[in-house]
Structure formats: structure tokens, C-alpha cells
LOLOLUM-168842 format. One line per field, with one value per residue (C-alpha): residue number from 1; x, y, z. Coordinates in steps of 0.05 Angstrom, whole numbers, padded with zeros to 5 digits, always signed. Each point is the difference from the previous one (the first is absolute). Last residue first. Layout:
REM residues N
n	c(NUM_...)
xx	c(X_...)
yy	c(Y_...)
zz	c(Z_...)
This chain:
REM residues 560
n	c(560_559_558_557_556_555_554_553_552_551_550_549_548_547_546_545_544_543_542_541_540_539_538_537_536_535_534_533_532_531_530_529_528_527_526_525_524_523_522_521_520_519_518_517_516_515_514_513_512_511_510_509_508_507_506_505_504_503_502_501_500_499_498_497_496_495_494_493_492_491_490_489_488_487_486_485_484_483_482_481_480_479_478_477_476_475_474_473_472_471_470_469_468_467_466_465_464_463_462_461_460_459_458_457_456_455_454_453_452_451_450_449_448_447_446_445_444_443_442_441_440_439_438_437_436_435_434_433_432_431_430_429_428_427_426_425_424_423_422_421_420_419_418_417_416_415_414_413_412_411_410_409_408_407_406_405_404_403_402_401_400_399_398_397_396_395_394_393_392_391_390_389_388_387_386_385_384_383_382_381_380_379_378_377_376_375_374_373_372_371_370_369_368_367_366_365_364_363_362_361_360_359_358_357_356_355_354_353_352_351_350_349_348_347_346_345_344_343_342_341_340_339_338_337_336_335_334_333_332_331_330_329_328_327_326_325_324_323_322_321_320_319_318_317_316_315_314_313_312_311_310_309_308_307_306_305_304_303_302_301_300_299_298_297_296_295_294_293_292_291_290_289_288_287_286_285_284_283_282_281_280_279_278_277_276_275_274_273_272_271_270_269_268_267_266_265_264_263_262_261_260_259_258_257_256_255_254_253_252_251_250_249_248_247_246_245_244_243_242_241_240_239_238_237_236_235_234_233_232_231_230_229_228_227_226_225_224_223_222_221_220_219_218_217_216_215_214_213_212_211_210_209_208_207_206_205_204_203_202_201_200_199_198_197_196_195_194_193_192_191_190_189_188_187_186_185_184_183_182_181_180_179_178_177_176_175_174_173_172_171_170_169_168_167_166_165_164_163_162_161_160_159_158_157_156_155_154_153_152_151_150_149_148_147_146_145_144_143_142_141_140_139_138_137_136_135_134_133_132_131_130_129_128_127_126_125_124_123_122_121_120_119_118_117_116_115_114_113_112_111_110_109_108_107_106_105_104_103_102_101_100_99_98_97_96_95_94_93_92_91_90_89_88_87_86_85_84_83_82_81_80_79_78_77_76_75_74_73_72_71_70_69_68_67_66_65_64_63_62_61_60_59_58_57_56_55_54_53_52_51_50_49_48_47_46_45_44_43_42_41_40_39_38_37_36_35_34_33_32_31_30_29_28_27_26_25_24_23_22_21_20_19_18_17_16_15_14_13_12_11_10_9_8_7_6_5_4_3_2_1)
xx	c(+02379_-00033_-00066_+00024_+00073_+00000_-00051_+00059_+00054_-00027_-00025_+00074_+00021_-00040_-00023_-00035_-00001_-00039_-00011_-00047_-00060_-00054_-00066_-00018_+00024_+00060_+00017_+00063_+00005_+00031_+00027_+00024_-00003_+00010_-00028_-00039_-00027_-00059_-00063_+00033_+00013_-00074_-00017_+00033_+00017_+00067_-00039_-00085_-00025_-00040_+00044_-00020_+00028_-00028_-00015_+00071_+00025_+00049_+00019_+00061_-00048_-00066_+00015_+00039_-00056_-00043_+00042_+00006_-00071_-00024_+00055_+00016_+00034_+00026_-00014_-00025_+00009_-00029_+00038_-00024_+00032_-00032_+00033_-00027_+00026_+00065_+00040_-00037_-00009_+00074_+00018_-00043_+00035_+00062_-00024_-00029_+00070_+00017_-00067_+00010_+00076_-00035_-00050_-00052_-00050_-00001_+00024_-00029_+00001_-00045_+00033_-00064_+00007_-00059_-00057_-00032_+00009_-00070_+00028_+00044_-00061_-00022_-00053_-00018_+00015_+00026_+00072_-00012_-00029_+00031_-00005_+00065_-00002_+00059_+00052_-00016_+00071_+00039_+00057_-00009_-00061_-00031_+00054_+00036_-00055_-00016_-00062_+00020_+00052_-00046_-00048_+00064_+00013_-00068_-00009_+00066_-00023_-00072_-00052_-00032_-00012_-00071_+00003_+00085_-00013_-00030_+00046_+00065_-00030_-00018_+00050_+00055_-00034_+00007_+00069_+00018_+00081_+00009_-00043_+00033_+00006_-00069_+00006_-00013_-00038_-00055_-00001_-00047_-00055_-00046_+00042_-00012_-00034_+00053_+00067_-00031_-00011_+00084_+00016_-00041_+00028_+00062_+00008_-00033_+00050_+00059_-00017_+00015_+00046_+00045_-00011_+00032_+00055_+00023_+00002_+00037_+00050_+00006_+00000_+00056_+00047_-00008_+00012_+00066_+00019_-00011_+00034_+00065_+00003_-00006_+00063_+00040_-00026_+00020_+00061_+00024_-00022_+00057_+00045_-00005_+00013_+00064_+00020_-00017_+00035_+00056_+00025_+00035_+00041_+00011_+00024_+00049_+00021_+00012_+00063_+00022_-00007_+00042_+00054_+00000_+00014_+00055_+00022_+00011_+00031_+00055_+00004_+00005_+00057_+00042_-00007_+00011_-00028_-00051_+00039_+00012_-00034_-00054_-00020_+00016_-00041_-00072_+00024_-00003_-00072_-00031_+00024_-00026_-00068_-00003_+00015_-00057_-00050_+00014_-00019_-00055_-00025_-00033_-00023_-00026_-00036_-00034_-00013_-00028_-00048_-00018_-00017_-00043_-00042_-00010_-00029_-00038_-00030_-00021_-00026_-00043_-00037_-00003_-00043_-00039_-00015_-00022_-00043_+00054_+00049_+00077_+00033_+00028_+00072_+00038_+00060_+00000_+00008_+00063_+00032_-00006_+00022_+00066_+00036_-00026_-00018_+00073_+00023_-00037_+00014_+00080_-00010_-00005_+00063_+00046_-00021_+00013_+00066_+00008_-00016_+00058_+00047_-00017_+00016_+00072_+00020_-00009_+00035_+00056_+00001_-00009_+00071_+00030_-00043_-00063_-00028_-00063_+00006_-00037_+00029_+00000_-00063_-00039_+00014_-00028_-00059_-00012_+00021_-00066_-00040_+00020_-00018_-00079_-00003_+00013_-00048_-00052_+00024_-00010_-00072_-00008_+00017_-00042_-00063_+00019_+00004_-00064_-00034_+00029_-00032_-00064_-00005_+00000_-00053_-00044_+00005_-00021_-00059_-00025_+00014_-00037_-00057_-00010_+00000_-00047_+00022_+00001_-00069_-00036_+00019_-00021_-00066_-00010_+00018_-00053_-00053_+00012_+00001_-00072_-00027_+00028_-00034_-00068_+00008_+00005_-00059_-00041_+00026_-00005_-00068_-00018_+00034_-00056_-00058_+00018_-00009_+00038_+00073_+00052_+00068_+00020_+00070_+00029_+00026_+00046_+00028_-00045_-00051_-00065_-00062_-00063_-00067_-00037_-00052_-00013_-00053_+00044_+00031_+00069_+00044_+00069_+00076_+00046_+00059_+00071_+00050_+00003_-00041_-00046_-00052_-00067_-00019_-00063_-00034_-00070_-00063_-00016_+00027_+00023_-00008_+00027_+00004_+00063_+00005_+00068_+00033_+00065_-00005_-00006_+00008_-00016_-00048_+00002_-00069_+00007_+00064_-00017_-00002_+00068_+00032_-00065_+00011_-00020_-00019_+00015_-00027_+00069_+00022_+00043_+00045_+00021_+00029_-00061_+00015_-00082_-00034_-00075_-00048_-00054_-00015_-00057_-00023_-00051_-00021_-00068_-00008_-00006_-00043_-00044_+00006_-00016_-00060_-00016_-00005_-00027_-00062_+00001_-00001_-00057_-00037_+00002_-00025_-00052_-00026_+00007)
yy	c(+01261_+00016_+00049_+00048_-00013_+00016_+00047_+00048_-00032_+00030_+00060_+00016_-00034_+00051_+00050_+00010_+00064_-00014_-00058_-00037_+00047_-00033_-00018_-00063_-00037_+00036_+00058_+00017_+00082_+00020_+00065_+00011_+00055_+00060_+00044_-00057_+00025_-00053_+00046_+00044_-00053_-00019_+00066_+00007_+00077_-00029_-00026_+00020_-00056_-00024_-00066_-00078_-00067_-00062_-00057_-00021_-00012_+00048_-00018_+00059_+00027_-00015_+00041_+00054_+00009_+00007_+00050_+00039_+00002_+00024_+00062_+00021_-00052_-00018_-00066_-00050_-00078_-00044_-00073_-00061_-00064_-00050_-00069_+00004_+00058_-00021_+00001_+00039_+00060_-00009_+00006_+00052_+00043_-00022_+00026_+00063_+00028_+00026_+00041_+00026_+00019_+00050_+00035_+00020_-00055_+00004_-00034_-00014_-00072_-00038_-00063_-00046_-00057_-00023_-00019_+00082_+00008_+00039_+00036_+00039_+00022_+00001_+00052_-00007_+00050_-00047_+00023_-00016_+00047_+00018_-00041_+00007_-00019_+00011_-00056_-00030_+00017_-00051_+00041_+00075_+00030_+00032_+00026_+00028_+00030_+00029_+00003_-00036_+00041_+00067_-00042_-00014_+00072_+00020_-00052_+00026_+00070_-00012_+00037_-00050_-00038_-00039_-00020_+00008_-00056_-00047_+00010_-00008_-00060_-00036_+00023_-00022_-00058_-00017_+00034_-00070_+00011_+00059_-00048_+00020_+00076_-00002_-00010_+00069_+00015_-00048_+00038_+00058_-00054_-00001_-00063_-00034_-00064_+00003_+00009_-00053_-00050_+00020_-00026_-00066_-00014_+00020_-00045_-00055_-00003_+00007_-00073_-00032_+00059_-00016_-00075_+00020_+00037_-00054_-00057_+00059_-00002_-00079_+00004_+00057_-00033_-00066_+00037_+00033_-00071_-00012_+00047_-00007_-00078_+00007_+00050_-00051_-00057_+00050_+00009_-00068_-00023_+00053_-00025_-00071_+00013_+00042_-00057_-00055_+00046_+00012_-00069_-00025_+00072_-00028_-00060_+00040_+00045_-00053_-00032_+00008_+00079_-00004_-00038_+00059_+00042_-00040_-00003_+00075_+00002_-00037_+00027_+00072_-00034_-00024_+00070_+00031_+00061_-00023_+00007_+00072_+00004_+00035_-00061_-00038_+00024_+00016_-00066_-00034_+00022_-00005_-00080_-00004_+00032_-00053_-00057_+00019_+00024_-00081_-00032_+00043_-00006_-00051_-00041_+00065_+00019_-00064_-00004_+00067_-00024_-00054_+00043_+00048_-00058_-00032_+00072_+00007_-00055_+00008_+00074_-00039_-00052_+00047_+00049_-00060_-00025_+00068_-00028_+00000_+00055_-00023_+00038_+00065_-00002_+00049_-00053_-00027_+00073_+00017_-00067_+00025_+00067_-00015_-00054_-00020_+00071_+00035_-00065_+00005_+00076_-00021_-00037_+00060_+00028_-00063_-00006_+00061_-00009_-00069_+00040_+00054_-00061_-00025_+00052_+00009_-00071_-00009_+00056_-00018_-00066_+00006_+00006_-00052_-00056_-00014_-00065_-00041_-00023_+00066_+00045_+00071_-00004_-00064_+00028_+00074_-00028_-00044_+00071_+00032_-00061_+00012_+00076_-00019_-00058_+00068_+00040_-00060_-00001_+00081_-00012_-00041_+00029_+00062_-00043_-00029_+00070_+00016_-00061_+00015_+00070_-00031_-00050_+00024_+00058_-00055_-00053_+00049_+00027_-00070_-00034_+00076_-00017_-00067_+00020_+00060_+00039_+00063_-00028_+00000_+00059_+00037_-00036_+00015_+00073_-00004_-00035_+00058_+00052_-00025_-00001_+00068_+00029_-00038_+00031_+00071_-00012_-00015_+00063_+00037_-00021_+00008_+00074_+00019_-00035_+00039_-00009_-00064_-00022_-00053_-00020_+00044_-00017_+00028_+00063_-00051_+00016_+00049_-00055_+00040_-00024_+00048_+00021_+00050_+00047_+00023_+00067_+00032_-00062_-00019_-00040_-00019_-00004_-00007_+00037_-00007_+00057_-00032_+00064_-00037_+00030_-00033_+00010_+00017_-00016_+00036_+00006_+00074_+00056_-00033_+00013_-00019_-00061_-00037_-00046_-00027_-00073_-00027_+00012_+00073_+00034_+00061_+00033_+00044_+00028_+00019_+00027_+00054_-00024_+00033_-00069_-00034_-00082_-00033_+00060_+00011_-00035_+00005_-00037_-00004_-00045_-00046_-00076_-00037_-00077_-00001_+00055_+00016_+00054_+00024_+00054_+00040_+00039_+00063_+00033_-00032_+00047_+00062_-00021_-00025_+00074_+00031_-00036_+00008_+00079_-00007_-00035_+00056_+00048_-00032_-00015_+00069_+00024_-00046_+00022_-00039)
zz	c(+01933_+00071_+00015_+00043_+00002_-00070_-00006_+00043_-00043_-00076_+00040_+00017_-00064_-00042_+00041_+00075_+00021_+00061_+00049_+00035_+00009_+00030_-00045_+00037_-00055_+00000_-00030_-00058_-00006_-00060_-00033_-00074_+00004_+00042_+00059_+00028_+00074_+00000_-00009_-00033_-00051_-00001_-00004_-00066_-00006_-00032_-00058_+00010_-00039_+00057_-00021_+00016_-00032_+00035_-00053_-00008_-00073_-00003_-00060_-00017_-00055_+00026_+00056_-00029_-00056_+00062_+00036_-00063_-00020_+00072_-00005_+00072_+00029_+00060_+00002_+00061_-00015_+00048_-00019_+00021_+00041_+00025_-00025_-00062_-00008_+00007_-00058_-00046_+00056_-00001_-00078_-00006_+00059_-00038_-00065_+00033_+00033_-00079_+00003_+00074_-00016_-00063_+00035_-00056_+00009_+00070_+00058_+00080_+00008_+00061_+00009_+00030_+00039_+00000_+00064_-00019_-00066_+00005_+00050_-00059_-00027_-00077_-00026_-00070_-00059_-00050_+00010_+00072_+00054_+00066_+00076_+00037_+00073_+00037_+00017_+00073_+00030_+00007_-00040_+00008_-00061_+00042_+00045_-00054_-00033_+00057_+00041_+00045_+00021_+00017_+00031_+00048_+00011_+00007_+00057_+00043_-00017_+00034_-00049_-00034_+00061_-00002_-00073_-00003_+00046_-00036_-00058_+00044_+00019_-00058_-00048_+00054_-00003_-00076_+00001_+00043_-00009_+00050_+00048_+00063_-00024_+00012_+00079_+00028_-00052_+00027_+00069_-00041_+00008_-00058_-00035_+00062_-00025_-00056_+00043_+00045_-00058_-00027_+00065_+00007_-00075_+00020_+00052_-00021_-00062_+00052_+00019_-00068_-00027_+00068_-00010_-00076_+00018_+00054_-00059_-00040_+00052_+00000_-00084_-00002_+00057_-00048_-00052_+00026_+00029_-00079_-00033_+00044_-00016_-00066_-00002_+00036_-00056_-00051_+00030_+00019_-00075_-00024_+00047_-00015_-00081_+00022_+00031_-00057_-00046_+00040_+00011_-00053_+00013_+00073_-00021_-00047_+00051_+00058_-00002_-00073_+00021_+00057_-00038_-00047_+00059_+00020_-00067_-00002_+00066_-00023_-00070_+00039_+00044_-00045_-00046_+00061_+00018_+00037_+00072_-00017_+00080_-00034_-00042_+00063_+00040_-00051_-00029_+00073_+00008_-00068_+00010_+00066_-00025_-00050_+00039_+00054_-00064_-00035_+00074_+00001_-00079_-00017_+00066_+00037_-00063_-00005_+00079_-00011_-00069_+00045_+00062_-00047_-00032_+00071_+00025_-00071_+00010_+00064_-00008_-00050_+00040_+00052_-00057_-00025_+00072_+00033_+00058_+00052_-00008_+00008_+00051_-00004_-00038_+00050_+00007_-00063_-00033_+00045_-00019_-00079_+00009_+00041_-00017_-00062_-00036_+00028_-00035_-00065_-00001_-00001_-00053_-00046_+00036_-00012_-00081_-00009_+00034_-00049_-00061_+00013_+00022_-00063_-00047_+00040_+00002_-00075_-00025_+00048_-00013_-00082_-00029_+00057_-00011_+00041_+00020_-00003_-00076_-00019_+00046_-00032_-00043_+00037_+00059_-00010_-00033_+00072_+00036_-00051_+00019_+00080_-00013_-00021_+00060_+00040_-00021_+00005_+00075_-00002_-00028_+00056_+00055_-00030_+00001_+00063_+00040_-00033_+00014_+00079_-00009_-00020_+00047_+00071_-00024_-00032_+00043_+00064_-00045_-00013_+00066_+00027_-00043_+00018_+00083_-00014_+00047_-00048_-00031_+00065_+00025_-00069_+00012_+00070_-00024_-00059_+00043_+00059_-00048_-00036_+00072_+00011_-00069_+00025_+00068_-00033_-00037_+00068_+00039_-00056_-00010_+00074_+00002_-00059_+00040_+00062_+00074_+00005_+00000_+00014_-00011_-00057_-00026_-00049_+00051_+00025_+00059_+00018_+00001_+00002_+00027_-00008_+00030_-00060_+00017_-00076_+00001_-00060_-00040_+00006_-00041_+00033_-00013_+00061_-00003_+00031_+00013_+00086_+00018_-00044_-00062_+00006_-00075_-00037_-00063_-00002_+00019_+00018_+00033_+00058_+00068_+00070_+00050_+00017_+00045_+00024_+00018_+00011_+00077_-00019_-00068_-00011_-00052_-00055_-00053_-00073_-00013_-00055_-00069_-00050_-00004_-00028_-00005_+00057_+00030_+00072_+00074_+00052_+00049_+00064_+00036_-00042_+00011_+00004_-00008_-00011_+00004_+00019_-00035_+00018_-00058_+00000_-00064_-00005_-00061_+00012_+00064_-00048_-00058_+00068_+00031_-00068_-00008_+00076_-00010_-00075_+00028_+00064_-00053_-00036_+00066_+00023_-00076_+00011_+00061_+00064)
């Protein structure tokens, strides 16, 4: 064979091989199959061709076609469900599919980029299973539901008490004004003729009042009050302090009822007979009468020396129990609700205990496949970790600069936005001083550091400098510097500024270049003053922090 034969012959098997490696196979079996066809698309591009179909038989199909190259694909169901995949030319891939629940991946081989979905995926359902044992847990929680059934039983009956009593203290109010009354018209215990009518008419006003604002006490005692004791859970063992308290302020609450009962029952029964028969026999002209008037007067004054006056001796102390009865009520409330907080939170913390393996395992995966295209399926999972999304999306922009999914997320990290997002890692800034020597924000590295954007000639940065003073005084010594960046453009200016207002931090740094300050493009700051307070580990924890704002953030950083 000649060497031009063998050159062709080369290119012949070349192209052959270029060919074949554009092949897939996929063996795939279903579980709780419902469809009876499928289709291989795009996982994301409308416009692409369908790709290869297949039918289903016995729950199970084969497809074998050709792809363009590795990409994210999806097996698209007759039953409008899709199954997401990454496929590489030459993959021969044997799958199990739960249609059921397209979560799920019960088993697969044939392709590295399939096994770490496969294996990611499992972490994500472990961490479901933990958080919906967990969530089971808590909602059958037998302390949480004594807690949460107290709770909703008890605040509309302290409701219903609380406006029981404020119309019993309503009422104790009117029997002073009918005591008033009495000792005007009736001082001796009876009426005269001149002052019956006057007399009987005021007070029968007072005594309705009176009538009606018991009336709530009543409705409460007969009806609210037997209704409460009867869907009272049971008392919770291992809750001393709060049974100790619902105690007392169940014998505190019957006292304060027998109290009422004993004060004013007997003297509401009299009184409502009395409103009764003058409502009959004032519109019968029975009480027109001057006889008659002074008769009923002193009847009603005889009512009063029965009860009023013991009941008036009695309103302070009343009104003094109803007013503990509240707060005590209200105690109760915020502390079954605490106790419901601290047993949740007790489940929200063994979630963050085990769920800490979780993502750690996870986020590992994401980073020893950072290559794989599969990885974006799953970087919306760590929307909060912009130091792996950096990771990955920046290894694969190296291999797949060109793949519109990539370029679009290269495209977002690379904003200011997204650079400077809190948790992210906060961008290195390393400028010259005053002096002319270089200072790095790393080099604060294990501080937290408020990095400051100002200048000399903004006037809100210079009048926000005594308090920024005032806190890298404060705590300091406790780890906390300042990495002040100015937009200046005169050096003498931001130095007199500096020395002026005591900034007496070592790390100033300009390139002198004011709004062309690429440390301010480099963060997205458009106006000053701007800060970005970092961690020790040089996260962003928050931004725009200003007087009290950065006054309360370094509080609960670093205490008092």
C-alpha cells in the first residue's frame, strides 16, 4: 500500500471513528411505567430537532441514535414528564427510571456523568428523607402537640376572660356611680317625694348597665368556661415550672369566680327583677304615683344597702385580681409558645447536625465533577455557596466556552452583583496606601474587616467617619479593622481627610482614579458611602452597613 492509499484510508477510519463516537444507547427500564412512548430532546433548546424515539414495551425500551455532542438532554414522556440526562457521544448507558418519581434513579452504569447524578441525586433524597422524618417527627411530637393544643384552646378562652373581666370591672364602675346616686337622693336609706322620681330614673339607667355588663360574666361561666375544662389536654410531664403555673393561675381564676359569683349574683337577680317590673309598670302608669315612685325608690335604695356598698369595698381588690389573671394568662401563652419554639428548634438543630454531612458530601461531588456538564444541573442547589458556583462554572467555561447554558452563568459571575452577593468570598482588593505601599485585603484574612468606600470630597462619608472611628476604637481589639478604599483623585486631599477626621487605621488605599476606581468597579458601588462587612474567612455578611446598622451588626459580632 502506497502512502497516499494509507492516508486516505487513515482519514477513511478517522472519519468512521468521529462518526461511531456520536453514538448513544439507552437501556432503559421503568418503574410504575405509565407511558407508552418516548422521546430524546434538548434539555433546554426549543428550536433542536427530536433526537432519537422509542416505544415502550413491558416497561422497558432501547433507544439508540446520535447526538451532536455532550450535552444536557431530556427523555421527554408520552405521560408530559421529562427525565433530565448528560450524554456523551460513544455513552452505552443501562438505566432505571422510576416514572413515578423522576427523582429517583434506582440504578445505572455505562456513564461516569449519569453515575454522578445518580449519586448526587441520592444525597438530595437522603437529605429529603431526614427533613420529612424530621418534619414527621416534630408534628407528632407528643410535647409539641400539648403545647400547640394549650395554646389554641387557651387563647381565645384568655380572650373571652379578659373581656369578662373588663365588663365585671365595668360594672363595679356603675355600682359606685348607683352608690353616689344613693347617697344624693337617699341618704338616710329612703327617698322623699321631690327626689323619687329623679332618683329612680338615674339609677334604673345604671342598674341596666349594670344588667348587660354582667351578662358577659354569665355567658363566660356557663358556657365558655365549662367548654375550656373540657378540651384542656392533659397535664405535660416534664414541664414543672409551666404546670406549676397553669395551676396557679387555674385556682387564682376559680377564686376570683367564686368572688364574683358571691358579689354580685344574688345583687344582678334583684336587680334585673327590679328593671323588670319598672319597665311594666312604668308603662302600665303604675309609676306615676308620687306613693308609689317613693316606694319603689326605697326599694332600690334598699338594694343598694344590700349589696352596693360591699360590693364598692370590693372593687379594688377585684379589679386588682383581674389584672394579675391577665398577665399570668398572657404568661402562660408565651411560654407554651416557647416551649413549642425550643422542641422545634431542638428538631432544627438534629436536622443541621445530620444535614451538615449532607451537604458537605454534596457540595464534594459538585467539586470533583466540576468538568462534568451534569454539575449545572444541580447549581441552583447551592444558590448561596457563590464560592462553588465560581468553581464550577469556571471550570467549565475552560472546556465549554461556547455552550449557552455555561456562557450564561460565566456571564453572572462575573457581575458585580454576583461578586460582591452575601457569602460570597469578597473580592480581592490589593492598591497602594498614601505612602505608596501595597496593602491586600487577604492580608486581613482571620478579621473581620469593614471595607469603606468614601472620599475626601463626599460629604455623608465624612460625617459617617466619627462613628466608623468610634467602632474600630471599640473593638479592635477584639478583631476588627477597617480597609478603607477612596475615591479620590487629589493625593493631598485624601490625606489631609485622613488625618483630619482620625482615621487612624493603617489600611487606606486609592489608584487615584475617583469614579474610574477599579476597586469600585470591581464591587458594583455607584455611590458613597458604601460598605461591605466580611468575615474572618473573608465572606460577605452584609452591605450598606451605617451608623446603627453597623453599630448592631459588630454588636452581635463581638458583644457590648
Amino acid at each position: 500500500m502506497n502512502k497516499k492509499s494509507f492516508l486516505v484510508m487513515f482519514a477513511i477510519l478517522l472519519m468512521t471513528n468521529i462518526l461511531f463516537s456520536q453514538n448513544v444507547t439507552l437501556k432503559v427500564t421503568l418503574l410504575n411505567g405509565k407511558s407508552e412512548s418516548v422521546e430524546l430532546k434538548s434539555a433546554y433548546d426549543k428550536d433542536a430537532p427530536v433526537y432519537g424515539t422509542a416505544k415502550i414495551t413491558n416497561n422497558q425500551f432501547t433507544l439508540k441514535t446520535k447526538i451532536p455532542s455532550t450535552d444536557l438532554y431530556a427523555l421527554a414522556f408520552s405521560s408530559n414528564q421529562s427525565f433530565l440526562l448528560c450524554l456523551n457521544p460513544g455513552d452505552n448507558i443501562t438505566l432505571t427510571i422510576d416514572e413515578s418519581n423522576l427523582q429517583n434513579v434506582p440504578a445505572v452504569s455505562g456513564s461516569e456523568s449519569m453515575l454522578f447524578i445518580k449519586d448526587l441525586t441520592d444525597v438530595f433524597v437522603s437529605r429529603q428523607k431526614v427533613l420529612d422524618s424530621l418534619n414527621h417527627a416534630v408534628q407528632t411530637d407528643r410535647k409539641q402537640l400539648y403545647f400547640t393544643t394549650f395554646t389554641s384552646k387557651f387563647q381565645p378562652y384568655h380572650q373571652s376572660f379578659s373581656t369578662m373581666a373588663d365588663d365585671i370591672s365595668a360594672a363595679l364602675e356603675q355600682n359606685d356611680s348607683l352608690v353616689a346616686l344613693t347617697g344624693r337622693y337617699a341618704p338616710k336609706g329612703t327617698v322623699d317625694k321631690k327626689s323619687a322620681e329623679q332618683y329612680i330614673n338615674a339609677s334604673i339607667k345604671v342598674l341596666k348597665v349594670m344588667k348587660n355588663y354582667f351578662a358577659t360574666y354569665r355567658n363566660f361561666a356557663t358556657a365558655v368556661q365549662p367548654a375550656f375544662e373540657n378540651s384542656l389536654p392533659a397535664p405535660i410531664q416534664g414541664y414543672n415550672d409551666f404546670v406549676l403555673n397553669l395551676t396557679a393561675y387555674t385556682k387564682s381564676n376559680s377564686d376570683y369566680r367564686e368572688e364574683i359569683d358571691v358579689l354580685l349574683n344574688n345583687y344582678m337577680t334583684k336587680a334585673e327583677e327590679l328593671v323588670a317590673q319598672y319597665d311594666d309598670e312604668y308603662y302600665d302608669g303604675k309609676m306615676d304615683s308620687p306613693k308609689a315612685q317613693i316606694a319603689f325608690g326605697n326599694r332600690i335604695a334598699g338594694l343598694v344597702s344590700e349589696y352596693a356598698q360591699r360590693v364598692a369595698d370590693s372593687r379594688e381588690g377585684e379589679t386588682s385580681t383581674a389584672t394579675l389573671l391577665k398577665t399570668m394568662g398572657n404568661q402562660l401563652i408565651q411560654s407554651a409558645q416557647t416551649n413549642v419554639q425550643n422542641i422545634v428548634n431542638s428538631y432544627q438543630q438534629e436536622f443541621n447536625r445530620r444535614d451538615a454531612g449532607a451537604t458537605a458530601k454534596a457540595r464534594q461531588l459538585m467539586l470533583d465533577h466540576k468538568s462534568d456538564l451534569a454539575a449545572l444541573m444541580f447549581l441552583d442547589n447551592f444558590a448561596q455557596d457563590k464560592a462553588l458556583q465560581t468553581d464550577v462554572v469556571s471550570a467549565l467555561n475552560g472546556i465549554y466556552p461556547e455552550h449557552p447554558l455555561v456562557k450564561d452563568r460565566w456571564n453572572r459571575i462575573n457581575t458585580p452583583q454576583f461578586r460582591t452577593a452575601e457569602g460570597s468570598i469578597a473580592p480581592e482588593l490589593e492598591f497602594n496606601d498614601p505612602t505608596g505601599k501595597t496593602r491586600k485585603l487577604s492580608d486581613l484574612r482571620g478579621k473581620v474587616v469593614l471595607i469603606d468606600f468614601w472620599a475626601s470630597w463626599c460629604g455623608p462619608c465624612r460625617r459617617e467617619n466619627p462613628n466608623v472611628v468610634s467602632m474600630y476604637q471599640k473593638y479592635h481589639d477584639k478583631g476588627f479593622e477597617v480597609f478603607s478604599v477612596s475615591l479620590d483623585k487629589d493625593l493631598n486631599a485624601w490625606k489631609g481627610a485622613i488625618e483630619k477626621d482620625g482615621l487612624v487605621w493603617p489600611n487606606h488605599v486609592s489608584d487615584l482614579k475617583g469614579w474610574g476606581s477599579a476597586a469600585a468597579k470591581l464591587y458594583g458601588v455607584s455611590s458613597i458611602p458604601c460598605t461591605f462587612l466580611i468575615d474572618k474567612d473573608g465572606r460577605i455578611l452584609a452591605k450598606g452597613l451605617r451608623g446603627d446598622t453597623l453599630t448592631q451588626a459588630l454588636q452581635q459580632l463581638f458583644g457590648e
